[in-house]
C-alpha positions as CSV (number, residue, x, y, z in Angstrom):
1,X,0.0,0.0,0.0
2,X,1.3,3.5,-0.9
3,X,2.0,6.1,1.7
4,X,-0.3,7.8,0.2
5,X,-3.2,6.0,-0.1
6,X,-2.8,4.7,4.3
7,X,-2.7,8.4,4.9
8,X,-5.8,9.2,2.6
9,X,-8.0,6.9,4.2
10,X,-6.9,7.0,7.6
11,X,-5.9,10.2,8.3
12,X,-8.3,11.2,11.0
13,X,-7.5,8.2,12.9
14,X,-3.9,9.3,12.6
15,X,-4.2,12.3,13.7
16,X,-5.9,11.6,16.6
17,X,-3.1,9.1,17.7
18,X,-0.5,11.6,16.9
19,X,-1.7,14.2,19.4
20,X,-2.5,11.8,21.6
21,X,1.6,10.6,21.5
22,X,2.6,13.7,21.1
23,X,0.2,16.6,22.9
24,X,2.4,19.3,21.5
25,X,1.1,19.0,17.7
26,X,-1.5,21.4,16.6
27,X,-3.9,20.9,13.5
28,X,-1.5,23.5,11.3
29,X,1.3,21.0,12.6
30,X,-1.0,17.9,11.3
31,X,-2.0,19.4,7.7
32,X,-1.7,17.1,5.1
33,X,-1.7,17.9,1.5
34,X,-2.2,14.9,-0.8
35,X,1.5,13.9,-2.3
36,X,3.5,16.1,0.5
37,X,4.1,12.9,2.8
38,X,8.0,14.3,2.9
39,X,7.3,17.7,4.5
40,X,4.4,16.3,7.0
41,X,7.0,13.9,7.9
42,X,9.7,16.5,7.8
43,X,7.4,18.7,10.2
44,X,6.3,16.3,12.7
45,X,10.1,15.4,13.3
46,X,11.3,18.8,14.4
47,X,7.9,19.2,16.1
48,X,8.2,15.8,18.2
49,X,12.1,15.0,18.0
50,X,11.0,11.8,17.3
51,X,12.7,9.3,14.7
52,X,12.0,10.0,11.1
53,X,11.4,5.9,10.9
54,X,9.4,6.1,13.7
55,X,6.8,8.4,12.8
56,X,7.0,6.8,9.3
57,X,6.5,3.3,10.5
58,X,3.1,4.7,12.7
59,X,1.9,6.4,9.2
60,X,2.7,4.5,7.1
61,X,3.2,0.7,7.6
62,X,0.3,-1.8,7.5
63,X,-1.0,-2.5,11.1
64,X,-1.1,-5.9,12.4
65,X,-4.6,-7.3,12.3
């Protein structure tokens, strides 16, 4: 599945876990503009400090069923 596509239909979901994770994120912080998975990624990294793999990984990899 493209990182495009988990972000698309899940992205409310996401977010939700993201500011949960990290209560420091704001809803400019969390805008997402379909084909700019770089610069979200890019953004939430300086925001949290968190691992560029592991913010990928809770975007963008399948979840276990």
């Amino acid at each position: 599945m493209s990182m495009e596509l988990k972000l698309k239909g899940n992205w409310n979901e996401m977010k939700g876990k993201l500011k949960e994770k990290y209560g420091e994120l704001t809803d400019d912080d969390l805008a997402y503009a379909e084909g700019q998975e770089d610069q979200l990624l890019g953004k939430l990294q300086k925001k949290t400090g968190a691992a560029k793999e592991e913010l990928s990984q809770m975007l963008f990899e399948k979840e276990e069923a």
